[in-house]
N, C-alpha and C positions, 0 to 999 in steps of 0.2 A: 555407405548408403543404408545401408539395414538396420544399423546403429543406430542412425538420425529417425527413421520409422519406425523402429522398433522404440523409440524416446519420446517421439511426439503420439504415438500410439498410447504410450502408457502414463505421461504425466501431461498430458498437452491437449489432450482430444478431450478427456471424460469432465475436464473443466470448460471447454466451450460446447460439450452436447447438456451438459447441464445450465450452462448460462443460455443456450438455444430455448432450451425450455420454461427460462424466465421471461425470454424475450417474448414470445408465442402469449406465454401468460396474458404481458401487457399490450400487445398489439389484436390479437384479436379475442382476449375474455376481460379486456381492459381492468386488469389487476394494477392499482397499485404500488410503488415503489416502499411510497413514504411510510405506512403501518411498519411495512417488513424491516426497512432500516431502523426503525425506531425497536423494533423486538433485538435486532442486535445491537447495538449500541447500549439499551441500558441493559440485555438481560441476559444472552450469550455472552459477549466479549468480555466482561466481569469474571465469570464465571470459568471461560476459556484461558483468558491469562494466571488466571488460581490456578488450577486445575496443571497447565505445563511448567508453571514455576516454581509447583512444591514439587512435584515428581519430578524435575530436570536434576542431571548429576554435576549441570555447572554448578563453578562457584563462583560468589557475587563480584568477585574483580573480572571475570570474564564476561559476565552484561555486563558492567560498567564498560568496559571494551568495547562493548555492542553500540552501547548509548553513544560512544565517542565517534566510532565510525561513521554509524549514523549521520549526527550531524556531521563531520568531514565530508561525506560527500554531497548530502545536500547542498555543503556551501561551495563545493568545489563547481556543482552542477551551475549554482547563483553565479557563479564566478564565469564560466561557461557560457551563460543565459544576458547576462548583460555585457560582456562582450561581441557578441552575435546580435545582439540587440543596438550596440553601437555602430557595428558595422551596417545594418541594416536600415540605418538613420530610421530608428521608431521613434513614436511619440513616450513622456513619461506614460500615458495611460495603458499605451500599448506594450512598453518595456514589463508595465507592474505585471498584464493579462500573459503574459509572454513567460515572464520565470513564474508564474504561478502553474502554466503547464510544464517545464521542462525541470522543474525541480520535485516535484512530488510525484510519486510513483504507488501504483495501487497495490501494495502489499496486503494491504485484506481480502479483496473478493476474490484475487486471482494469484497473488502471489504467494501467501501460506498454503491455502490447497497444491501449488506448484512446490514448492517446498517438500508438506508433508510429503507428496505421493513420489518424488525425487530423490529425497534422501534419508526421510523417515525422523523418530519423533528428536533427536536428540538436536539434528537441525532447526527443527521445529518450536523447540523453545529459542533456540537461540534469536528464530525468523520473528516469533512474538514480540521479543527485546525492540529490536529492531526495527518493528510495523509501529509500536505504541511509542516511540519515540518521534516517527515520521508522524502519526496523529496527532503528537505534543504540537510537532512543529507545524503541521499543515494548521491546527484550530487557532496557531497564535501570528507565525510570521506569511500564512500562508490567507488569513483573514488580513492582514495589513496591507499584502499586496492585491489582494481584492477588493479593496477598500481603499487603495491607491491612496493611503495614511489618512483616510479620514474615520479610520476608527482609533478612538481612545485605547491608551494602554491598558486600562482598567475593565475594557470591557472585554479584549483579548483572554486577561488574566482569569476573568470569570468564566470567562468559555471555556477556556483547561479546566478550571477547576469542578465546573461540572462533567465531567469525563466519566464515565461512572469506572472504566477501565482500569482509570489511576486506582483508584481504591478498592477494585479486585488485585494491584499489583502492591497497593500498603497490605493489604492482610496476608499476602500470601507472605511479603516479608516478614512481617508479625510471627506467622507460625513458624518459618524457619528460623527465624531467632529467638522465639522462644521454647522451639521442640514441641508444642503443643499438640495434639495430636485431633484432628478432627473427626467430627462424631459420625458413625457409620450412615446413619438417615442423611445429614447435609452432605456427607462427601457424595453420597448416591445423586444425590439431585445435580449437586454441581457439576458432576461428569457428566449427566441426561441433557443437561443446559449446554455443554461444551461441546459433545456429542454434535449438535445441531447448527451450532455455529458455522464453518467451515461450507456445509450445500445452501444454506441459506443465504451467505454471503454471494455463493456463485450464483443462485436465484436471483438476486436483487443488482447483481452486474449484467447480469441482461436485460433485464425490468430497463433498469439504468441507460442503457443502451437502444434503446428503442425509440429516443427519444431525439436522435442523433440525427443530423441534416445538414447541407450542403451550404460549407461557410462563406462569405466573401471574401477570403485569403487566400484560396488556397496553398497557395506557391509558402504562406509564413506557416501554414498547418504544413505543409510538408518537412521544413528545416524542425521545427520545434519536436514532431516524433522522430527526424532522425537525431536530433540531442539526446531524447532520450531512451530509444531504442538500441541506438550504436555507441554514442559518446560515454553515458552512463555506465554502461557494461565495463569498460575501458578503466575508466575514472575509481570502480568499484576496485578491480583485477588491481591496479596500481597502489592505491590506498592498502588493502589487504594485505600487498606485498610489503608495504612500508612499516606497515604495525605491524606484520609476524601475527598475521589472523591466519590459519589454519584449520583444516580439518573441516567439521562440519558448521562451525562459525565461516566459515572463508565461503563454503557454498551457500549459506543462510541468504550473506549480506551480498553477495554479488547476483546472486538469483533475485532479490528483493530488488535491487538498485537497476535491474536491466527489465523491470516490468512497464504495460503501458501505461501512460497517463493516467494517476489518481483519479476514479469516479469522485471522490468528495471535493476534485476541486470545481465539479459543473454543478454542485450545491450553492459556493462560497459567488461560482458566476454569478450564478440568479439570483442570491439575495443581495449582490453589492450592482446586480448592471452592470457586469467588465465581462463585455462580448460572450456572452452564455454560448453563441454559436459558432464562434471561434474555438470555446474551449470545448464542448462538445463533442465537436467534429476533431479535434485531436485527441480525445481519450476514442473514441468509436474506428477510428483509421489508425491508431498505434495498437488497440487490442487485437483488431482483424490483419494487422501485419504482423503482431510480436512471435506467434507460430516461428515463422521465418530464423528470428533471431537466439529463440530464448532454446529455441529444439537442440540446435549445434553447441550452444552453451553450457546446456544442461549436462549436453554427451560428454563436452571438455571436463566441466568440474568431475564427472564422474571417473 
């Protein structure tokens, strides 16, 4: 027991007193979400993935590793999601809104901060691999099932490709293949910018969360965070075992894969209409339960 308190004291708590005080922000000094996402997304996360990718002592067949996992369990979770989905005689609109919460998991606001402050930086690049891969997939197969396939493949394509992350993640390849060595002023900034990334993220998870309210499902919000609260975890531990992931890759991707409900998929809600308060109310009731799950997790991997 002191284990588990001494675990959620130290990687669990200073992520939700800090997201406490995003919330506080937008509920009563009514701070905006949207400025602040958009500071990370083009200006941090760029910056952030350079920055763990030159300094990590992986080597690149090992994010590749990462990237493969990745998608494995996403699709293992899709696989997961529309079975339960069959079982539960949903509609196709409701199947789409359904693996769009049980498939994507919020590795940025909450799950790298849980990472770094768990296992420390060498996890932490690995956790990056791993987050910006789930990004790939959330802005392309995770807009289609938002969009319950009415959105063109072309316009997915264009949504990755403005990513601005990708292209903090080609230059950092750039320097390591070419040994180049970057200039003292830009490296300084680039660390200032990455620096900031990480609390701001947890700022903008509670913003994010404030906005959260009482779904008409309840009973399909409750099965959907326990897919991805419990089933997940599971699914991560299995796969890991399968591919001979280890060490601090093995804790990255299983810490990543057992977080709550992606905040970016109650973005993808609102702008396609596919039940904003269905998905809401299960990133807001998987966050305020994941304590629970990820505290004993965290103690195992360790």
């Amino acid at each position: 027991m002191s284990l588990l308190l001494s675990t959620f004291a130290s990687d669990i708590l200073p992520i939700f007193l800090v997201a406490a005080a995003g919330y506080a922000l937008a509920r009563w000094v009514g701070t905006s979400a949207r400025p602040l996402t958009h500071v990370v997304f083009y200006a941090l996360l760029p910056c952030f993935a350079f920055r763990l990718l030159t300094t990590s002592a992986a080597t690149g067949q090992q994010f590749g590793r990462m990237i493969l996992v990745a998608v494995l369990v996403m699709a293992a979770m899709a696989l997961l999601g529309t079975i339960m989905a069959l079982a539960l005689r949903l509609t196709r609109a409701e199947t789409s809104v359904f693996l769009l919460v049980v498939m994507f998991s919020n590795g940025g606001n909450y799950g790298l901060p849980a990472v770094s402050f768990a296992f420390g930086e060498e996890a932490l690049s690995y956790g990056t691999v791993f987050f910006l891969t789930g990004s790939v997939l959330t802005n392309t197969v995770g807009a289609f099932l938002a969009a319950a396939g009415r959105r063109s493949f072309g316009a997915a394509l264009m949504s990755v490709l403005r990513m601005p992350a990708l292209y903090g993640i080609a230059a950092a390849a750039l320097a390591l293949a070419t040994g180049v060595t970057v200039p003292t002023p830009v490296m300084r900034s680039i660390n200032l910018l990455s620096d900031a990334t990480l609390p701001i993220m947890i700022l903008v998870l509670g913003m994010q969360l404030e906005r959260a309210a009482v779904p008409a499902r309840p009973a399909l919000v409750a099965v959907a965070v326990t897919l991805s609260l419990v089933a997940a975890p599971l699914v991560a531990l299995g796969l890991t075992s399968l591919l001979d992931v280890s060490g601090a890759a093995r804790q990255a991707v299983v810490v990543l894969s057992s977080m709550p409900v992606a905040v970016a998929t109650t973005i993808l809600a609102v702008e396609y209409d596919a039940s904003p308060d269905f998905v809401t109310a299960a990133v807001f009731l998987s966050t305020l339960l994941s304590p629970l799950t990820l505290t004993p997790l965290i103690a195992y991997l360790r």
